[in-house]
Structure formats: C-alpha cells, structure tokens
C-alpha positions in Angstrom: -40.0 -71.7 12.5 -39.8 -68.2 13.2 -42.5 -65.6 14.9 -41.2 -62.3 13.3 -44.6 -61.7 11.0 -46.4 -61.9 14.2 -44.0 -60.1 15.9 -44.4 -57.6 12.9 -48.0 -57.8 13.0 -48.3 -57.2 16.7 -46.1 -54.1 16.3 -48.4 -52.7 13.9 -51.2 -52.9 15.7 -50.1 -51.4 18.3 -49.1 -48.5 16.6 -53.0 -48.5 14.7 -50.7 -48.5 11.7 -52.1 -49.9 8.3 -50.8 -52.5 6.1 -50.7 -50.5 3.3 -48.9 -47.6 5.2 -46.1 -50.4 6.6 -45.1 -52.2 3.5 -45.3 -49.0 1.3 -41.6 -49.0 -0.8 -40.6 -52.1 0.9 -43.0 -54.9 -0.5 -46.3 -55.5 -1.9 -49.4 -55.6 0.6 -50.3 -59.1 0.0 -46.4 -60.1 0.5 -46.8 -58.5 3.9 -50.1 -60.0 4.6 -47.9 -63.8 4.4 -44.9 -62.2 6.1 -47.7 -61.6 8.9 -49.6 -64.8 9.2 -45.7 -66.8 8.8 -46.7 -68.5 5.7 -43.8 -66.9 4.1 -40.2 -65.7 6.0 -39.1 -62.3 4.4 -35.1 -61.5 3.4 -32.6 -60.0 6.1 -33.4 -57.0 4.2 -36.9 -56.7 4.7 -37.1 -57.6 7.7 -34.8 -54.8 8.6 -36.7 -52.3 6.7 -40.0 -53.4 8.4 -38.7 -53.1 11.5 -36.8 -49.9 11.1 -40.0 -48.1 9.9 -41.9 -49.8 13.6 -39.1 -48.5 15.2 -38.6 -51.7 16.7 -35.4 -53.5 18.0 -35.9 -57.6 18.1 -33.3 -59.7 20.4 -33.2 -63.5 19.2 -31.9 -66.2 21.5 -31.2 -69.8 21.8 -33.5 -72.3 22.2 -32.1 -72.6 25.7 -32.2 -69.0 26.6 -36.1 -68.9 24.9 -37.2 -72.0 27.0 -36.0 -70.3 30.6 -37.0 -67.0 29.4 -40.8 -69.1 28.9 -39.9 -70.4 32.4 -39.6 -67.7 34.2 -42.5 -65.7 32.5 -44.8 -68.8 33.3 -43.7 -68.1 36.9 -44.4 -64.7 36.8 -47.9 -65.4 35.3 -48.5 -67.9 38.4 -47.5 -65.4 40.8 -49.2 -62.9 39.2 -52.9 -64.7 39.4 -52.0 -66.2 43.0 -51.2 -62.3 44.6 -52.1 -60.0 42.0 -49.3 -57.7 42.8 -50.1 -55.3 40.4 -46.7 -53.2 40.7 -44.2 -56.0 40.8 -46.6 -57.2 37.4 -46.3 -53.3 36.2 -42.6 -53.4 36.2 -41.8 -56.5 34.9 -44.0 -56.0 31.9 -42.4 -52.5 31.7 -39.2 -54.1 31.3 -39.7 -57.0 29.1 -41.6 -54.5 27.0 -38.2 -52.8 25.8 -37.0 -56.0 24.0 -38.7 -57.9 21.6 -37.8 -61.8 21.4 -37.9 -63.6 18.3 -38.7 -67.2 19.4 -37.9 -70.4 17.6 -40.5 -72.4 18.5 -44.3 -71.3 17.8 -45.5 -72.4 20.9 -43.5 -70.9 23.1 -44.5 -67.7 21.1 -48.3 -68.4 21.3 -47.8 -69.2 25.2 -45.9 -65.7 25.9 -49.3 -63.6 24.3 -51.3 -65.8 26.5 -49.6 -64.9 30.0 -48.8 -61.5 28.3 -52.5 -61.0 27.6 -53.8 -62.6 30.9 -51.0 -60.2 33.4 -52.9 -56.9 31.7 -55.9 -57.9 32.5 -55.1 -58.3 36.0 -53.7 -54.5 36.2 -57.8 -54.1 35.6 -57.5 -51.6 32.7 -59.3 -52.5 29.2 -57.3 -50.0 27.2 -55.9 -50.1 23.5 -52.5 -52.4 24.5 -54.8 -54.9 25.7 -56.8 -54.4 22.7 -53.9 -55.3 20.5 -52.9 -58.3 22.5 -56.9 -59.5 22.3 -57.0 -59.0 18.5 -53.4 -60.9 17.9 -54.6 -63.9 20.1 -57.8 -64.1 18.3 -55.4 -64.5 15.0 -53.7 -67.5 16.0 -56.3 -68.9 18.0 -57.3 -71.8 15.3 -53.1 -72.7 15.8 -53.6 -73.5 19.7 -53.4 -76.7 21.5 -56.1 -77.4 23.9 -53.9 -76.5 27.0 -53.7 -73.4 25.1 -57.2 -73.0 24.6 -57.9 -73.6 27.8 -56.2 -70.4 28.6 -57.4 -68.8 25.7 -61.2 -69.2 26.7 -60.3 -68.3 30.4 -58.8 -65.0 28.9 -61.6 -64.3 27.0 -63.7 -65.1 29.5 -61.9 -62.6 31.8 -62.0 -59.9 29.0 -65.6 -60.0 28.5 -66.2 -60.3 31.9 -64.3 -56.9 32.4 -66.5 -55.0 29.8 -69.7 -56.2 31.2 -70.8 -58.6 28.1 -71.6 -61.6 31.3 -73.4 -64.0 28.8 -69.9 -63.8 26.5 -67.7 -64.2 29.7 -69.8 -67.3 30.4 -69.5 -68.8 26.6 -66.1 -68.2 26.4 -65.6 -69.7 29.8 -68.2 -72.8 29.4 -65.7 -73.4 26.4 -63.0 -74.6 28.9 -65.1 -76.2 31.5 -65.4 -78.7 28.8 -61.3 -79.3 28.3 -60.6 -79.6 32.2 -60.9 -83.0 32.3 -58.7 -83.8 29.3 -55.7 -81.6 29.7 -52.7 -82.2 32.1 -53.0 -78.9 34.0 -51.9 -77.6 37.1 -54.0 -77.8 40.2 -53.6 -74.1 40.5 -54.8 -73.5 37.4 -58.3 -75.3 37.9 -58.7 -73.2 41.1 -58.0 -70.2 39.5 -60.4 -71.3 36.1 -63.2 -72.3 38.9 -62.5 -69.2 40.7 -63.2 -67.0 37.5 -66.6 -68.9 36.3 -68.1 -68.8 39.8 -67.7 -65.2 39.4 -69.3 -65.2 35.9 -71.9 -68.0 36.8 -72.6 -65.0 39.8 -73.1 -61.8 37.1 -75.2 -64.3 35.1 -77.8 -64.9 38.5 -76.8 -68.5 37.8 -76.5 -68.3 41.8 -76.3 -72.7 42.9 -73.6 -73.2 40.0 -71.9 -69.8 41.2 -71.7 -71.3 44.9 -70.6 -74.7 43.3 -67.7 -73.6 41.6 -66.3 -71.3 44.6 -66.2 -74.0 46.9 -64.3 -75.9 44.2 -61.7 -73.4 43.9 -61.6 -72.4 47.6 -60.9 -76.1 48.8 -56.9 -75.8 46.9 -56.7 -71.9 48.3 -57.6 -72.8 51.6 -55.1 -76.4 51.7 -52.2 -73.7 50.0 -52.6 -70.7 52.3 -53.7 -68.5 49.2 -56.0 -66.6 51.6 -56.6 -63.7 49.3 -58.0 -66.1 47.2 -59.7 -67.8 49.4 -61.4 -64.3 51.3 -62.6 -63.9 47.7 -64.4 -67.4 47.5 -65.9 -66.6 50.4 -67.3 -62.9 49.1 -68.6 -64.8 45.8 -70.5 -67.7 47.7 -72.2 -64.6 50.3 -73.2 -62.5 47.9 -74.8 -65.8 45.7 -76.7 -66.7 49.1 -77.7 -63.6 49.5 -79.2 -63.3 45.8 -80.6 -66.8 47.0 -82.4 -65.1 50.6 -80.2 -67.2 51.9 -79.6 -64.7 54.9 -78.1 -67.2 57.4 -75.9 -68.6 54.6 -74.1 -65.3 53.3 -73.7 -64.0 56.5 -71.8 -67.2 57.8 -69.5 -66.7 54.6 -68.6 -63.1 55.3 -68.4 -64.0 58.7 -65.3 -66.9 57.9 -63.9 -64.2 55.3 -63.8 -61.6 58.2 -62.1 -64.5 60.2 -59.5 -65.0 58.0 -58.9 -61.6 57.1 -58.3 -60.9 60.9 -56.1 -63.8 62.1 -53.8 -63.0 59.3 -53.7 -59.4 59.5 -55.6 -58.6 55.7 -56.6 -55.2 56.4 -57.0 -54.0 52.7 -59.9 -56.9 53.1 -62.1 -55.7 56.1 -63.5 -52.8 53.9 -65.2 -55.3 51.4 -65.8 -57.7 54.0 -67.3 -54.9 56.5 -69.7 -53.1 52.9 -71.1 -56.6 52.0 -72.3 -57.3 56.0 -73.5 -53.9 55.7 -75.3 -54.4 52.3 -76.8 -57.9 53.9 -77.9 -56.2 56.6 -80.0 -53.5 54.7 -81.6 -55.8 52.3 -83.1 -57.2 55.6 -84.3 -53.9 56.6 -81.7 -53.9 59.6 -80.9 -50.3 59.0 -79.2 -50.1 62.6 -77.1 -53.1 62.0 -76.4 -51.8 57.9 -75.1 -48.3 59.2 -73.1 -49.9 61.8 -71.1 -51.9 59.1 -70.6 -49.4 56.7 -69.5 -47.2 59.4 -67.1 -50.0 60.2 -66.3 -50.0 55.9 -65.6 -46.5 55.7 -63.2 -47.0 59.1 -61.1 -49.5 57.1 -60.7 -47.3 54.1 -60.2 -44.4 56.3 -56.4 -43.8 54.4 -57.8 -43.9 50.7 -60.7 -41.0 50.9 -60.3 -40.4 47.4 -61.1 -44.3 46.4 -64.3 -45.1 44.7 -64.4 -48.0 47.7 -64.5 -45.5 49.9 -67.5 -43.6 48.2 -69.6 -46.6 47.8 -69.6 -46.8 50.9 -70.5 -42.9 51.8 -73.2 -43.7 49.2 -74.6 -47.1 51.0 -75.4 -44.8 53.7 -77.3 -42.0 51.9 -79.7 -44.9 50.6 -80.1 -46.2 54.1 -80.9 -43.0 55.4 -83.2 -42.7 52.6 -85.1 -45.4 53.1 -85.5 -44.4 56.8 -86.4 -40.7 55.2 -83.9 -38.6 57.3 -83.6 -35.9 55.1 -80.6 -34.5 57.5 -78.3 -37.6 57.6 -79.1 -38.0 54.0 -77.7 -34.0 52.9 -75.0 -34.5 55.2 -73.3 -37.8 53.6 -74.3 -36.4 50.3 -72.3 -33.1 51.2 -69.5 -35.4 52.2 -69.3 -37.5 49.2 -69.7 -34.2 46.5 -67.1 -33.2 48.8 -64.5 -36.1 48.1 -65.3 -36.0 44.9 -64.2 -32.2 44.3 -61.5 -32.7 46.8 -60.0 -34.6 44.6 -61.2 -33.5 41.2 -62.0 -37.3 40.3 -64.9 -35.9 38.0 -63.4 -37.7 34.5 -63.6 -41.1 36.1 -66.5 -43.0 35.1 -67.8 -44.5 38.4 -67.1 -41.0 40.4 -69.0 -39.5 37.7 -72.0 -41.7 38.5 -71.6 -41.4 42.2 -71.3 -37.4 41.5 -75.1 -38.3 40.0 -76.1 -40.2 42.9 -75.5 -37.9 45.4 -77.0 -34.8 43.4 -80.2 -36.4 43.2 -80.6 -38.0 46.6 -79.8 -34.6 47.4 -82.2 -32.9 45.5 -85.0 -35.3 46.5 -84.4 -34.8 50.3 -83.7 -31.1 49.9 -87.1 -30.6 48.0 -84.9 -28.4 45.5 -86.4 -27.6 42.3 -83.3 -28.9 40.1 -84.3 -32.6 40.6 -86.0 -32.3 37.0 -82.6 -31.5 35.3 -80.5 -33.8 37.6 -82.4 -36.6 36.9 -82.4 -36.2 32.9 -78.7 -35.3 32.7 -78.3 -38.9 35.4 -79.9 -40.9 32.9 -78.3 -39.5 29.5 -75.1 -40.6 31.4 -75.5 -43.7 32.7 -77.7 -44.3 28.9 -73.9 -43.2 27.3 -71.8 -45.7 29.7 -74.2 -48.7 29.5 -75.6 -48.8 32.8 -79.0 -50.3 32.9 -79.8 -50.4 35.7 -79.6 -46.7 37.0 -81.2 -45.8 33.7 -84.1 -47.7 34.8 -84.1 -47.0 38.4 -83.6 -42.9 37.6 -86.7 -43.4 34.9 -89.1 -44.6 37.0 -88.1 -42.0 39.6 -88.5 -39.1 37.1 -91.6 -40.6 35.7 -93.3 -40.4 39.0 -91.8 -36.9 39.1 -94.2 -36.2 36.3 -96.9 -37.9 37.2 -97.1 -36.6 40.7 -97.0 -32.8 38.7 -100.0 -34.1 36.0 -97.5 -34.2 33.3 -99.1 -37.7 31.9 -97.4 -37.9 28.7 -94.1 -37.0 29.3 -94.0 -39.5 32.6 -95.3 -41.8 29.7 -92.2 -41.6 28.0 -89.6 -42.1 30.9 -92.4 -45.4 31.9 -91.9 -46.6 28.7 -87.8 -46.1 28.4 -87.6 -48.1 32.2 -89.7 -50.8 30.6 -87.6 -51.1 27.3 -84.9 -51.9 30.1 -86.6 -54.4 31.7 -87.1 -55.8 28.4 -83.6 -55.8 27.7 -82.6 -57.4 30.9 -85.2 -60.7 30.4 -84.4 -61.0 26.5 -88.1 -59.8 26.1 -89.2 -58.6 22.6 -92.9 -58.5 22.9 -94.9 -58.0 25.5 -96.4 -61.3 24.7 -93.6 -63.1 26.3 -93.9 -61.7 29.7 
C-alpha cells in the first residue's frame, strides 16, 4: 500500500489550497477526496497531474532504502528530544524537506509525521507548518497502533501545552499514561513522556503528581548523563515545592541543578537556575538575597541583552524594588529595560511587547506621571488580545484602585468586576454561588 493521497493531501494543506481548486480539470472532488484518505490509488496520470499543479517532486524507494531512511529519522528524533539541538534539527528537516518519499509501508509513513511533527515542536514555534502536520496526524489518527498513539497523545500533549490550553495538554497526555504499561517502549521514551506530564501536571497546580513524575524521569537522566535533562527535572520539582511553601525543598533542588550545571560546565543553565533562586528568594520577602540572584541571572545572560531571558530578569528586579518602594532603583531598571527593548526594536514580539507594558507602568506608578490612566488601559486591551489572564487581572485591579482612590466609583466598578470575571475563569466559577 501506497501513501501518495496523504502525501497529496499534506501537500495541499500546506499550501491552504482547496480541494475543489486541486482536482479542478484533472478529476472529480469526491475522486480526490478517496485519492486522499488511500481508499482508492489514482493512474500514473493523475498522479502526475496532481502533483505537477503542487509543484511537488516525490522520490520512491525500496523497502530497504524506506526502512533505514525510518532508521535513521528515528535516530534523529531521539537525539533531537535528548539535546534539543535546534540547528542540527533545523537543517536536517531543511533538507529532507526538498524530497518527498513515497513509502510502501503505512506505518512507516504514519511513524515519519509523528517524529516529523514532534522535531517542530521542539524548534518552539507554533506556526502554519506545524499546523498542517497537526491537522494530517489528527486524520489518520483512528489508523494508529498504540505505540503510535502513545506518541500521538505525547504530541498533542506538547502542542497544547505550547498554546497554553494546560487542561488539553493534560487529557491528551493522561491518554498515554494509560498505554505505558502495555507497549514495548524504550526506557528513554518513558523519561521523556514522564518528563513532559510533570511539566503539564505543574501548569495544571497538580504540584505532588508534578514532583512525582520528575523524579521518575530524572532517575534514567541522571543513570545516562542526560544532564540537560536532568537540570530540567530538577527546575520542575523546585518550582512545584515552591507552589507547595516548600521553601527548604525548592531551594535544595535548585541548589543540585546549580551543582550540576557547574561541575559540567552548563553555562547556558546558570541564568534559569540563578532567576528561579532569585524568584524563591522574593516570595519569602528576602529582597537582599532576591536582588543578589537576579543580579547573578542577568551576569549569566550578560552576551544575549536582547533575549527576553534577559528582560525577565531586568523586570524581576523592578518588582523587588517595588515592593521595597524605591522609586529610584525602580526608574532606573525600567529605563534599562525600555532601553533593550528599543535597542533592539524587539516591539513585534509578543512577550517584549508585554514587558514594554510592564516597565511603562511600574514606571508611571513610581514616577507619579499622569499617563498611568492610559498605560494601564492600553496594558490590559493587550494582554485581553493575547490571552493573558493573569496581567489582565493583576493590571484591573491596579486601575480600579486608580479610580477609586480619584472617587471615580463606577468606572473602578467596571475594571473590579472585569478582574473578578477572571478569577472566575481561572476556578471554573459560573455563579457566585459556587465560591
């Protein structure tokens, strides 16, 4: 059995092209439609003529050739999720983009959109390729084995995970933890499926379950010498203690992630390791001890000003010289965040936006200026228009008081009532009954 209607079909999608517009003088619509979904093989003829109006070249091996072409793309997938190398990944999917294989066997073909679809999420960017690769899988999902639904739920799990839908992620995921136990996987691929849940199990505040599954996953990193890996097992089980007041606890974590990042020389790792001492530190009121850290952050990412690490980090201190209300530290690592930002005329990306946001109004409020009004409205229309809840909230209640402070009652009423509806949002609360 052949995969050219999916091959087809991918095609098309990726070029947002219609059915209608692809078969048009070369078949009917419904022909294609079984063309598509391999319930029917077209003639040499169409074929070419579909193809030809894609643009698209096909190369078709031998089974021999198509099982060490699955071979070595396997590999690459493994590598891939051990390192996350994301320009050795970039090129190689560069490359193998420029051919298209037909494969013999169906398997092999679901297995190749599987690690195909897996390697782009790793580059981190949820664009329309992806897309495509997300709706063809969902296609053929009802064809998989379980070893390839296993993958398929992780995937998904990942996807949703990535566009902030956390109680997806975790559906998705849950899916699989219920097929580990029955398929012949790899013991890398259970570290890496435990590795991705106690992540999710962490964005869902499910924080013991989160812990339990990282020290799952960082038992085979730490046995292997995967200490990427395991530096981030030990992040995920600090910041869960910490959601947990587990003070003693997180710290001890980042502590052994600091260790590890030091013996074996993981510089790009201190940064993280370095902001999430410095975060644990300021939720204990330790603003000495917080300050010193992030100093130590901002140290590490000293040769990439222009990263949005490197402003969280600028931004970090802002809030702790907030809270401590020095208006003069405060302007000053504002003015030196706005002026990374227009340094490098990152304004277009959304998380520089919002930090753009964040230093304009902690500006504004330690600067007594009389633009925090406008600021504040135009900060919550944008974090409203990208999803983020919780700045809406946070930046509502800040500009209701505004109001209220300046006897404007009814209009504080309103921005009171939009951080509520958030609140709301974030319990699953419909009435206030169910408070």
């Amino acid at each position: 059995m052949r995969s050219i209607g999916h091959i087809i079909k991918q095609e098309r999608l990726n070029q947002n092209m219609k059915q209608i517009s692809l078969a048009r003088g070369i078949c009917s619509t419904s022909y294609l439609s079984k063309i598509e979904n391999n319930s029917t093989f077209p003639s040499v003829d169409i074929t070419s003529l579909l193809l030809k109006r894609l643009n698209l070249e096909i190369e078709e091996v031998s089974e021999e050739e198509e099982s060490t072409l699955i071979e070595s793309f396997y590999n690459l997938y493994k590598d891939g999720i051990h390192n996350r190398d994301k320009t050795i990944i970039t090129k190689f999917l560069d490359e193998f983009s420029t051919s298209k294989v037909v494969f013999m066997q169906p398997k092999n073909y679901y297995n190749y959109n599987l690690y195909m679809f897996r390697l782009m999420l790793i580059l981190d960017e949820v664009n329309e390729s992806i897309q495509s690769y997300y709706e063809v899988i969902i296609k053929m999902h009802d064809e998989f084995d379980d070893n390839q639904r296993f993958v398929f739920n992780l995937n998904l799990g990942i996807y949703f995970l990535m566009k902030g839908d956390f109680a997806k992620s975790l559906s998705q995921l849950e899916q699989s933890l219920g097929l580990v136990h029955h398929i012949a996987n790899e013991d890398w691929e259970h570290a890496d499926f435990y590795n991705v849940i106690s992540m999710t199990y962490f964005k869902n505040n499910e924080f013991f379950n989160s812990i339990n599954y990282a020290s799952k996953s960082l038992k085979y990193y730490t046995d292997n010498l995967l200490l990427k890996r395991a530096i981030d097992n030990y992040i995920v089980m600090g910041l869960a203690y910490k959601k947990m007041k587990k003070y003693k606890e997180a710290e001890k974590h980042y502590q052994l992630a600091s260790k590890l990042a030091g013996d074996y020389k993981l510089d790009a790792y201190k940064g993280i390791i370095f902001q999430n001492l410095g975060s644990l530190y300021s939720i204990q009121e330790n603003h000495t001890k917080s300050i010193e850290y992030f100093n130590l952050s901002l140290k590490c990412k000293g040769g990439e000003s222009s990263s949005e690490g490197y402003l969280l980090t600028v931004l970090s201190i802002v809030k702790e010289y907030s809270k401590q209300k020095n208006a003069g530290q405060v302007l000053n690592w504002c003015e030196r965040g706005l002026g990374k930002i227009n340094e490098n005329e990152l304004n277009s990306n959304h998380t520089i936006h919002s930090n753009y946001f964040h230093f304009c109004i902690y500006s504004a409020i330690h600067s007594f200026s009389n633009e925090l009004e406008e600021i504040l409205k135009k900060a919550i229309k944008h974090f409203e228009i990208i999803q983020d809840n919780r700045h809406v909230q946070k930046y509502s209640i800040l500009l209701a008081e505004h109001y209220f402070n300046e006897n404007k009652f009814k209009t504080a009423g309103i921005y009171f009532k939009k951080a509520n509806q958030v609140l709301f949002k974030q319990n699953n609360i419909i009435q206030w009954e169910d408070m």
